[in-house]
py3Dmol code that shows the C-alpha trace and the ligand (Angstrom):
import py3Dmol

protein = """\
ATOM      1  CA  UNK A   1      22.229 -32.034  23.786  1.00  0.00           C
ATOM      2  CA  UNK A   2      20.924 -30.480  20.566  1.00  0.00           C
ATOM      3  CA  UNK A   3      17.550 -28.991  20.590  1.00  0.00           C
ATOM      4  CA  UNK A   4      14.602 -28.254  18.602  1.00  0.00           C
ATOM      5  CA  UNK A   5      14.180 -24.711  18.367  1.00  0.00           C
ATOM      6  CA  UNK A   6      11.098 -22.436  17.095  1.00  0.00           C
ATOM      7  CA  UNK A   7      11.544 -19.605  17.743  1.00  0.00           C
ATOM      8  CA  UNK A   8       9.323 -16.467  16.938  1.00  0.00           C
ATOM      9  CA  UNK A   9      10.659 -12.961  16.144  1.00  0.00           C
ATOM     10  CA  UNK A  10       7.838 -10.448  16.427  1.00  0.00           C
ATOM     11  CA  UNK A  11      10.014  -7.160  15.328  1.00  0.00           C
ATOM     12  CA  UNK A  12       7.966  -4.098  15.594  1.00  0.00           C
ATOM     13  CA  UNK A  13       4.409  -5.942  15.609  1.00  0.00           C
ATOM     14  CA  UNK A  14       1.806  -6.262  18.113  1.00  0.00           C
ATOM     15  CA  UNK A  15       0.364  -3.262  20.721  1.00  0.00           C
ATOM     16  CA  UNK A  16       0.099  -4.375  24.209  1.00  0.00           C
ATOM     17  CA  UNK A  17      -3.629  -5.990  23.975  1.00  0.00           C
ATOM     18  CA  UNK A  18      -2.281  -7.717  20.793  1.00  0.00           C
ATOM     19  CA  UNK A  19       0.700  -9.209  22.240  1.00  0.00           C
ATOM     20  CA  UNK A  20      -1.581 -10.800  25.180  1.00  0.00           C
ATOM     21  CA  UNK A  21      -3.993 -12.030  22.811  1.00  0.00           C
ATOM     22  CA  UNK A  22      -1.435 -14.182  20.595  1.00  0.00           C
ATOM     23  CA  UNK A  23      -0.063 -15.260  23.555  1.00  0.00           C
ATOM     24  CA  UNK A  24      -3.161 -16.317  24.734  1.00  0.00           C
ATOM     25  CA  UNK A  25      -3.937 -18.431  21.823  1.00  0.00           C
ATOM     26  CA  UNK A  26      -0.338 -19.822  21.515  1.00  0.00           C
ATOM     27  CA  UNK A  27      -0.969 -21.104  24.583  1.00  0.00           C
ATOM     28  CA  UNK A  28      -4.212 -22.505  24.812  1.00  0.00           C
ATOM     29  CA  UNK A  29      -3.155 -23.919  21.517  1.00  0.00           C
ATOM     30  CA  UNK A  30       0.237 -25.240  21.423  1.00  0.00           C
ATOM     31  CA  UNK A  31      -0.120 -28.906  22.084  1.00  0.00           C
ATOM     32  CA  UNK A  32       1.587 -29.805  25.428  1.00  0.00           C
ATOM     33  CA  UNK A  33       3.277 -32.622  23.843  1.00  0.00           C
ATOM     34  CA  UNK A  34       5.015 -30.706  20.864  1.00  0.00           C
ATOM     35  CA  UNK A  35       8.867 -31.589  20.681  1.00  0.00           C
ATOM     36  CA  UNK A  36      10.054 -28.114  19.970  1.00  0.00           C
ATOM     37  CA  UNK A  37      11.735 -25.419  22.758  1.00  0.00           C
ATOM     38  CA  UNK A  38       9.207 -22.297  21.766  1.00  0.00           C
ATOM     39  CA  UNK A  39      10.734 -18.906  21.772  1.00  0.00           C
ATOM     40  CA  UNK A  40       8.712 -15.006  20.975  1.00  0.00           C
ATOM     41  CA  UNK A  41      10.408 -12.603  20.971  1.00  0.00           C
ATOM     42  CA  UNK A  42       7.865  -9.689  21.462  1.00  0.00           C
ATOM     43  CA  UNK A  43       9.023  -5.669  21.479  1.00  0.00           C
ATOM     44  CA  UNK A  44      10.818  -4.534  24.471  1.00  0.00           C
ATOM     45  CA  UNK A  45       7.763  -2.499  25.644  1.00  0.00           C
ATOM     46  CA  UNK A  46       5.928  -5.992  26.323  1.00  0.00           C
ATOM     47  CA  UNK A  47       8.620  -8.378  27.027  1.00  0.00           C
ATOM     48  CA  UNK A  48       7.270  -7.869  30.754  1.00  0.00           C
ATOM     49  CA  UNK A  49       3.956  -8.783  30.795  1.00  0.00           C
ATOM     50  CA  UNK A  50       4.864 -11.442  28.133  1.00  0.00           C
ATOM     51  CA  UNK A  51       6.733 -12.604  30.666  1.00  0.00           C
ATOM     52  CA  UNK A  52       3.990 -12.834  33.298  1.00  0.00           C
ATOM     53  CA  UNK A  53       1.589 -14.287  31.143  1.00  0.00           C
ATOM     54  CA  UNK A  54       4.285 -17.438  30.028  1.00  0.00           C
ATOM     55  CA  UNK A  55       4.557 -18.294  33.634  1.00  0.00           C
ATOM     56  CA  UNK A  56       4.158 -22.169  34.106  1.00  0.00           C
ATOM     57  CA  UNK A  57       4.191 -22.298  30.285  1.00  0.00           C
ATOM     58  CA  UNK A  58       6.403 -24.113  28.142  1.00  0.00           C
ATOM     59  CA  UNK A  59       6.791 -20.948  26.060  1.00  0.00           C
ATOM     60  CA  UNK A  60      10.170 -18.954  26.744  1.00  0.00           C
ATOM     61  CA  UNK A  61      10.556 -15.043  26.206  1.00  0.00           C
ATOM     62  CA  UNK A  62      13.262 -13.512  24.095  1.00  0.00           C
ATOM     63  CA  UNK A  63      14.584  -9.709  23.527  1.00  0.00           C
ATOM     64  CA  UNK A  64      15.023  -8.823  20.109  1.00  0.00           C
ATOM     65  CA  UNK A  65      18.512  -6.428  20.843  1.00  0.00           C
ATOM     66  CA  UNK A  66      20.375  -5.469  24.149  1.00  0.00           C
ATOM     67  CA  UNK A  67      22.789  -2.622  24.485  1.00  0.00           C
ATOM     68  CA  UNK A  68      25.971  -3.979  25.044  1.00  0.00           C
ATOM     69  CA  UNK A  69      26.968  -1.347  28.047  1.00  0.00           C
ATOM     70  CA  UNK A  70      26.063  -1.772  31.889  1.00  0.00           C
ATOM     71  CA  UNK A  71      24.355   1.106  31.506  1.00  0.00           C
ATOM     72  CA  UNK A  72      24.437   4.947  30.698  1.00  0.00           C
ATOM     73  CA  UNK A  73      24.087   7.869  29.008  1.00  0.00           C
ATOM     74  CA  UNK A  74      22.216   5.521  26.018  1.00  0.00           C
ATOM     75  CA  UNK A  75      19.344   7.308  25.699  1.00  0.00           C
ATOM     76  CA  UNK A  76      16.613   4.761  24.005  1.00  0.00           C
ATOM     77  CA  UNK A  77      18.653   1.756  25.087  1.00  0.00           C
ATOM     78  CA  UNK A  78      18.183  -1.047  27.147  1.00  0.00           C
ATOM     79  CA  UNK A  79      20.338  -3.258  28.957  1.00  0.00           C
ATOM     80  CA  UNK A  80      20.875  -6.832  30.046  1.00  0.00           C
ATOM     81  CA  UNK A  81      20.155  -6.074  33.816  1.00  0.00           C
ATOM     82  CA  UNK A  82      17.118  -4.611  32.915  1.00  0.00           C
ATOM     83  CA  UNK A  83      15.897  -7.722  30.794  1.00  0.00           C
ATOM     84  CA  UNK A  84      16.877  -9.906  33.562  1.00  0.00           C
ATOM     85  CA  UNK A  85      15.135  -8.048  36.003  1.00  0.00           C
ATOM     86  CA  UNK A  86      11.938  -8.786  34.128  1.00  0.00           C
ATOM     87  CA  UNK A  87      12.954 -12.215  33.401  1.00  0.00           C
ATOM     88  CA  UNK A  88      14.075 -12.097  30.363  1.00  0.00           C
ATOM     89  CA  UNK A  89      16.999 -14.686  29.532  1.00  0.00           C
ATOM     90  CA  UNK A  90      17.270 -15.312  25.792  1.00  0.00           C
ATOM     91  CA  UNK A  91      18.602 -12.629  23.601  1.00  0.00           C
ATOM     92  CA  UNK A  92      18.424 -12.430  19.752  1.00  0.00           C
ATOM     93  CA  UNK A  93      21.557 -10.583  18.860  1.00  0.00           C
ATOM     94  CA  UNK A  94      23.091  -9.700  15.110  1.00  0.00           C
ATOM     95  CA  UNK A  95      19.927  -9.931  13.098  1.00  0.00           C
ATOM     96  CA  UNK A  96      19.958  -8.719   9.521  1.00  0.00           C
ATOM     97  CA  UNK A  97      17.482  -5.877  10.436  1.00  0.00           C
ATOM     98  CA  UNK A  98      20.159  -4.562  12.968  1.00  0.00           C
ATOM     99  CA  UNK A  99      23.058  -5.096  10.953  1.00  0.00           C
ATOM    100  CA  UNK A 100      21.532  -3.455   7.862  1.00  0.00           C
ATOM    101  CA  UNK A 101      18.907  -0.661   8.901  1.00  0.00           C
ATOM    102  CA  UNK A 102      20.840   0.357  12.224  1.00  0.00           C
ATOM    103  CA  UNK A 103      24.170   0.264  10.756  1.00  0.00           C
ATOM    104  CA  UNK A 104      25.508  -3.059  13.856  1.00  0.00           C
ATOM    105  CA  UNK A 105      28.865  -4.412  12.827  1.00  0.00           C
ATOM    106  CA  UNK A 106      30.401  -7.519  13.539  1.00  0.00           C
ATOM    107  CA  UNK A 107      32.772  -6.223  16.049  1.00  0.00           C
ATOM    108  CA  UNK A 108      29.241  -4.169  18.066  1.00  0.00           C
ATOM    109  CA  UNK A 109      28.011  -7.569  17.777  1.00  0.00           C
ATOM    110  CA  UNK A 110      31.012  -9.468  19.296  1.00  0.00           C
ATOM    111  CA  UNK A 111      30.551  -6.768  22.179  1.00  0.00           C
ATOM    112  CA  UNK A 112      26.720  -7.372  22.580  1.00  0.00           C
ATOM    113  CA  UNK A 113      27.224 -11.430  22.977  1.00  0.00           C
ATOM    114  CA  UNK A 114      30.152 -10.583  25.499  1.00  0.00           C
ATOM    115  CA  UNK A 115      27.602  -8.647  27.756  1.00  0.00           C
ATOM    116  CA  UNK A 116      24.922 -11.073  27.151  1.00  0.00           C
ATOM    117  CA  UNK A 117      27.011 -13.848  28.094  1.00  0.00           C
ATOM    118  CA  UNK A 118      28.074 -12.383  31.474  1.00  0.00           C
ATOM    119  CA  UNK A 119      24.712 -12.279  32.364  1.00  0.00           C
ATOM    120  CA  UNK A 120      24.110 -15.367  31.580  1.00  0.00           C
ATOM    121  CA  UNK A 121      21.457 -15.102  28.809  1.00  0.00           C
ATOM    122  CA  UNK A 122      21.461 -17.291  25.758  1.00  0.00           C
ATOM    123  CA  UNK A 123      22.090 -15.996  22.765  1.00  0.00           C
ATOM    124  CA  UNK A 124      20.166 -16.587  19.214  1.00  0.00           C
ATOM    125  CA  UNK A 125      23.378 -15.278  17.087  1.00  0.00           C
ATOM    126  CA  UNK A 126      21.807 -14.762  13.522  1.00  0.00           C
ATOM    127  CA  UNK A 127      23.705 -14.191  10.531  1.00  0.00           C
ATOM    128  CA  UNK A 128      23.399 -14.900   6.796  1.00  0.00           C
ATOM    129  CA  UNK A 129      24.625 -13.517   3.389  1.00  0.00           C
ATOM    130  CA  UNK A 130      22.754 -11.197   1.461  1.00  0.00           C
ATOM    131  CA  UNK A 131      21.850 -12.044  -2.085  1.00  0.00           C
ATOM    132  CA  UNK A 132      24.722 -10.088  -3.968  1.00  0.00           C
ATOM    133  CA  UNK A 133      27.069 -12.811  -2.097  1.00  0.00           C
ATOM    134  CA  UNK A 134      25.086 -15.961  -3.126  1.00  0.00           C
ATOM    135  CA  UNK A 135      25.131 -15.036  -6.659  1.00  0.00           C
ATOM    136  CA  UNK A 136      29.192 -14.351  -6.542  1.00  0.00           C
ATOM    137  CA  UNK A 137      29.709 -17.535  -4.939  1.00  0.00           C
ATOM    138  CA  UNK A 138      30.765 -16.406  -1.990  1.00  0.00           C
ATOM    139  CA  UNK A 139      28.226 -16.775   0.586  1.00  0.00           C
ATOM    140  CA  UNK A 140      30.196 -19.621   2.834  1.00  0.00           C
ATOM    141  CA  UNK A 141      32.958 -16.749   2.951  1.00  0.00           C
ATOM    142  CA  UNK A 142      30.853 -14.287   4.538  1.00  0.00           C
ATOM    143  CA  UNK A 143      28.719 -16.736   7.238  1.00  0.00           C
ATOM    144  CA  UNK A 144      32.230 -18.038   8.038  1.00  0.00           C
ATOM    145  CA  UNK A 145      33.297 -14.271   8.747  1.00  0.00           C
ATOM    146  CA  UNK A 146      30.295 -13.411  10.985  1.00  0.00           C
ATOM    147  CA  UNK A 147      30.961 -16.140  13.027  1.00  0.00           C
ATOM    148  CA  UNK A 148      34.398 -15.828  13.350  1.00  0.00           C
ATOM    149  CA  UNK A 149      34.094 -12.045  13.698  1.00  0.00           C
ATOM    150  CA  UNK A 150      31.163 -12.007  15.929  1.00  0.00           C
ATOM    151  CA  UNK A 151      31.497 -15.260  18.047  1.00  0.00           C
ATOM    152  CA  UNK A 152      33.889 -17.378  17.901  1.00  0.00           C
ATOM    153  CA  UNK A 153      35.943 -15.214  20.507  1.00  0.00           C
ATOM    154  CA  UNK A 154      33.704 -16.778  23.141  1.00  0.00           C
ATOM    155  CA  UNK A 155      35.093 -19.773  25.407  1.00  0.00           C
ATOM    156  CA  UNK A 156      34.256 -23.737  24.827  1.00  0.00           C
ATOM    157  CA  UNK A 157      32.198 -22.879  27.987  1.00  0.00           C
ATOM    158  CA  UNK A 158      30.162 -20.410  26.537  1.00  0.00           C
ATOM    159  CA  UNK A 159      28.650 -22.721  23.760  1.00  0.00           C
ATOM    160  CA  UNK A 160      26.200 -24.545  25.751  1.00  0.00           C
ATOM    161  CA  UNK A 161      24.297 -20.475  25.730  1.00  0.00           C
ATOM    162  CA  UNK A 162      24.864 -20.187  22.013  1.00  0.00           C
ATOM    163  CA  UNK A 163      22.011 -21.091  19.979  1.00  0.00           C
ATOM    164  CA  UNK A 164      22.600 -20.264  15.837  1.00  0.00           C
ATOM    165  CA  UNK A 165      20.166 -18.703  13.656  1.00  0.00           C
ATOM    166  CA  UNK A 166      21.295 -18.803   9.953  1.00  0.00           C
ATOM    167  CA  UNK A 167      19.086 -16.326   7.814  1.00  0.00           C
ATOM    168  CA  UNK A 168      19.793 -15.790   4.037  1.00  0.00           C
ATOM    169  CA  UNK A 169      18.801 -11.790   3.980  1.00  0.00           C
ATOM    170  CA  UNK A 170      17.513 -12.278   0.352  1.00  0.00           C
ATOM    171  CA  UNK A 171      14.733 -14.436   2.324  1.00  0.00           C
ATOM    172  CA  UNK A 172      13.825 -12.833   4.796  1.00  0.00           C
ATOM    173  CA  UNK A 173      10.457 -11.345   4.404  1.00  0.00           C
ATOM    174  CA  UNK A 174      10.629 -11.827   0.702  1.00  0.00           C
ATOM    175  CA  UNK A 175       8.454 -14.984   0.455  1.00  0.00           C
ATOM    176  CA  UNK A 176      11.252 -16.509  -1.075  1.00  0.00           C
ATOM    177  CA  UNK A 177      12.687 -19.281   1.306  1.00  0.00           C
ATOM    178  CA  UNK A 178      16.309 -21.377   0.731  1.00  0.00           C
ATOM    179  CA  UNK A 179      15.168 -24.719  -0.541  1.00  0.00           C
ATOM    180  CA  UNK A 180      15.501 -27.326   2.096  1.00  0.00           C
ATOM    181  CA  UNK A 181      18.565 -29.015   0.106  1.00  0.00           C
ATOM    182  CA  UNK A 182      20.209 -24.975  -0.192  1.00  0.00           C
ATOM    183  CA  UNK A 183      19.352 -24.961   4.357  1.00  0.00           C
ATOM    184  CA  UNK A 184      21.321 -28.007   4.791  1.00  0.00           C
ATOM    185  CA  UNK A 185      24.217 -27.600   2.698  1.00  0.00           C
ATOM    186  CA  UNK A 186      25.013 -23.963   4.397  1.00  0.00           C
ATOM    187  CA  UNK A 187      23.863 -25.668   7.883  1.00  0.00           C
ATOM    188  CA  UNK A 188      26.114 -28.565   7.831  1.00  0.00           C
ATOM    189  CA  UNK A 189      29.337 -26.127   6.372  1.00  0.00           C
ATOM    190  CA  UNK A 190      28.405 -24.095   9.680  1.00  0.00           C
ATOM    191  CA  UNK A 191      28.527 -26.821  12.082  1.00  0.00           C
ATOM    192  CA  UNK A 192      31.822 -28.454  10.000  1.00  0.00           C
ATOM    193  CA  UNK A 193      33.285 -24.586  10.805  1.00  0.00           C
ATOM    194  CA  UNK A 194      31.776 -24.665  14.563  1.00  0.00           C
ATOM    195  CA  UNK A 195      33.684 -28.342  14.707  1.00  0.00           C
ATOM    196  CA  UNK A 196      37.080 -26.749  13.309  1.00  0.00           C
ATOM    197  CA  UNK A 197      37.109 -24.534  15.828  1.00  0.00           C
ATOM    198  CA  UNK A 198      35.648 -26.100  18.635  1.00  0.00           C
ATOM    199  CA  UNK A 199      35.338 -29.992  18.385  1.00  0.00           C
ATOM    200  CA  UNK A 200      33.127 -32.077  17.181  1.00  0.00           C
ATOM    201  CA  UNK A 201      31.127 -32.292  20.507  1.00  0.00           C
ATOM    202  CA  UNK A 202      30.039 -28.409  20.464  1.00  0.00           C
ATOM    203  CA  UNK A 203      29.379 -28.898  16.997  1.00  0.00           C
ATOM    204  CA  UNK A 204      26.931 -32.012  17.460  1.00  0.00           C
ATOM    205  CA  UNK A 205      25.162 -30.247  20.190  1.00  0.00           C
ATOM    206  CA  UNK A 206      24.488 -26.422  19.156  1.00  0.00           C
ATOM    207  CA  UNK A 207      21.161 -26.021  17.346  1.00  0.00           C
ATOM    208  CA  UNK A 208      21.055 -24.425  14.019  1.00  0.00           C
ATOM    209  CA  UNK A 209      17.687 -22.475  12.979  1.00  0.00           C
ATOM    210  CA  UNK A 210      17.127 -21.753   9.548  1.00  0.00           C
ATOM    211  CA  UNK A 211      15.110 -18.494   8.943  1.00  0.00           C
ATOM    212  CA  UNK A 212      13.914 -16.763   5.949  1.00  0.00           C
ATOM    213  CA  UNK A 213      10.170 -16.805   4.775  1.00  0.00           C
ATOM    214  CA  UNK A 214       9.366 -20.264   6.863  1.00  0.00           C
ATOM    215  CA  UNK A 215       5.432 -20.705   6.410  1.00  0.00           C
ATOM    216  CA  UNK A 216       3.210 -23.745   7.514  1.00  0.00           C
ATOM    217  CA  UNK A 217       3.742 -25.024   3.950  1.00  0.00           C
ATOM    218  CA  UNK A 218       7.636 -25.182   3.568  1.00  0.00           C
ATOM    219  CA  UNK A 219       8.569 -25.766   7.515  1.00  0.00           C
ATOM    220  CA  UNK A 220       8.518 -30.201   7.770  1.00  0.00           C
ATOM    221  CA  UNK A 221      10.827 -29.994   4.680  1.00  0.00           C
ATOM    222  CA  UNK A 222      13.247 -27.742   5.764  1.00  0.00           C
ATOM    223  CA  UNK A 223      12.914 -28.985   9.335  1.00  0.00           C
ATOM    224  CA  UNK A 224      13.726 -32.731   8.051  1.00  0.00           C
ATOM    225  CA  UNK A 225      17.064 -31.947   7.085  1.00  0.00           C
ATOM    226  CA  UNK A 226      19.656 -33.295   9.539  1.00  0.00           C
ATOM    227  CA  UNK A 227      21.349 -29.969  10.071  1.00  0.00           C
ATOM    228  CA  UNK A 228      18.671 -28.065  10.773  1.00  0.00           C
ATOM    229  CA  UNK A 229      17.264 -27.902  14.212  1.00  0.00           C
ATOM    230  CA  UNK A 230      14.204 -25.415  13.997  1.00  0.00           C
ATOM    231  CA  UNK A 231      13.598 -22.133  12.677  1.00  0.00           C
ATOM    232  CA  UNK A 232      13.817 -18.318  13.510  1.00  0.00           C
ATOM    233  CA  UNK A 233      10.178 -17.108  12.327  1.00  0.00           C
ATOM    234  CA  UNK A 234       9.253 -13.850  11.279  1.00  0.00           C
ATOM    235  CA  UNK A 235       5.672 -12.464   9.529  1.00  0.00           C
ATOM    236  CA  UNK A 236       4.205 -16.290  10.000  1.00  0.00           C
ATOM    237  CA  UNK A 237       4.733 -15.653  13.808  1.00  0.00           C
ATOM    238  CA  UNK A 238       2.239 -13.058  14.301  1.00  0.00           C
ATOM    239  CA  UNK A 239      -0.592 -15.255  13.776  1.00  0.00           C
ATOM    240  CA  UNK A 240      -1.092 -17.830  16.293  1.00  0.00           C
ATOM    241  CA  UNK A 241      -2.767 -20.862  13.500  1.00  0.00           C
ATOM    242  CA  UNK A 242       0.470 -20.344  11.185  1.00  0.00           C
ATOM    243  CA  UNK A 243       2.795 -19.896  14.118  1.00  0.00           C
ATOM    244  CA  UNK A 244       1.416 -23.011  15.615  1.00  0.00           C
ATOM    245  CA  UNK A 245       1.551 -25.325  12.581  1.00  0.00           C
ATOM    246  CA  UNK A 246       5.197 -24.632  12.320  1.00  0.00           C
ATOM    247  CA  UNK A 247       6.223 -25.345  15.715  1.00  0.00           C
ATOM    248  CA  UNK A 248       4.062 -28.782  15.225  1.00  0.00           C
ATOM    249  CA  UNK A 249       6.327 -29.507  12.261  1.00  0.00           C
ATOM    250  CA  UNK A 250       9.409 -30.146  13.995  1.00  0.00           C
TER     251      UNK A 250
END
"""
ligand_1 = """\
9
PGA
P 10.485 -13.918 7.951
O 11.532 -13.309 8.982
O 10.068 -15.261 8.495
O 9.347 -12.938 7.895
O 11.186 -14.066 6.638
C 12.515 -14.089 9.580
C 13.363 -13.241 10.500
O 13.565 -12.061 10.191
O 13.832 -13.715 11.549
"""
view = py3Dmol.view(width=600, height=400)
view.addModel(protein, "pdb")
view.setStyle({"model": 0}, {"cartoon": {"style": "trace"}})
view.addModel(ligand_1, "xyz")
view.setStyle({"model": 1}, {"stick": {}})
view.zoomTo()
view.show()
């Protein structure tokens, strides 16, 4: 069954007091009733206590990267086992940050969901084009090629821990978002190229976030398109009133 996603992506923000005291508020705050599956993704360094504090919530923790060995001579890595061990079962894997500032490829990618997979996390596979492609006209080329190159080797199986986060680069953290109309027409050509590769029924039931610059006043619009089943949320994450209003707009 698809899902309503919101998911939050924290990136480098938030010390260890600050972490606990937006969790706090998301969740003396998030009504009990909302519709939406709630994701943060907080750094690595607090993913543990995040943990702890979520328990009996209805808020799920995330990892923003994994390493995509067992483990090693990585030094500054961490690995699946490790964010299991803390109880950590959602991974965000392929994000433009990662594929632009630390150089991650398709093919490292590919390898990261592989690991993730065996351990059984899900997966919040981002991808997008940057804005060089959408003004040549070819930005359905390139989201088709990330997600042939970096997932579509998984099994039918393997869908049902795939969750999709498309995220046009030129919006992320610009303030410019897609318009809602721009969202669905790249969301429904990704679950038309999920469906010619997988069926129709793994395309109906993955989830598709948009992400890119979602704020309290642009998330019911984009969230009413068909295609689009929630949103991957960046700066408007860190602060618990915006944060909340656009996980109460699904
Ligand atoms: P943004 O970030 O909402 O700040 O644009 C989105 C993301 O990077 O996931």
């Amino acid at each position: 069954m698809r899902k309503k996603i919101v998911a939050g992506n924290w990136k480098m923000h938030k010390n260890a007091a600050q972490t606990k005291d937006l969790l706090n508020q998301l969740l003396s705050e998030i009504p009990a009733e909302t519709s939406a599956h709630v994701f943060v993704a907080p750094t690595f360094i607090n993913l543990a206590s995040a943990v702890e504090n979520l328990t009996h919530s209805n808020i799920s923790v995330a990892a923003q990267n994994v390493h995509q060995a067992e483990s090693g001579a990585f030094t500054g890595e961490i690995s699946a086992d490790m964010l299991k061990s803390v109880g950590v079962k959602t991974v965000i894997l392929g994000h433009s940050e990662r594929r632009s500032i630390f150089h991650e490829t398709d093919a490292l990618i590919a390898s990261k969901v592989n690991t993730a997979l065996v351990h059984d996390m899900t997966v919040i596979f981002c991808f997008g084009e940057e804005l060089k492609d959408r003004q040549s006209g070819n930005h359905f080329n390139i989201v088709e090629n990330q997600l042939r190159d970096g997932l579509f080797h998984i099994q039918a199986k393997d869908w049902e821990k795939i969750v999709l986060a498309y995220e046009p680069v030129w919006a992320i953290g610009t303030g410019e978002t897609a318009s809602p109309d721009q969202a669905q027409e790249m969301h429904e050509f990704i679950r038309e190229t999920v469906r010619k590769a997988f069926g129709s029924d793994i395309a109906e039931d993955v989830s598709i976030l948009y992400g890119g610059s979602v704020k309290p006043d642009n998330a019911k619009e984009i969230f009413s398109k068909p295609d689009v089943d929630g949103g991957l949320i960046g700066g408007a994450a860190l602060n618990a009133k915006d944060f909340i209003s656009i996980v109460t707009s699904i």
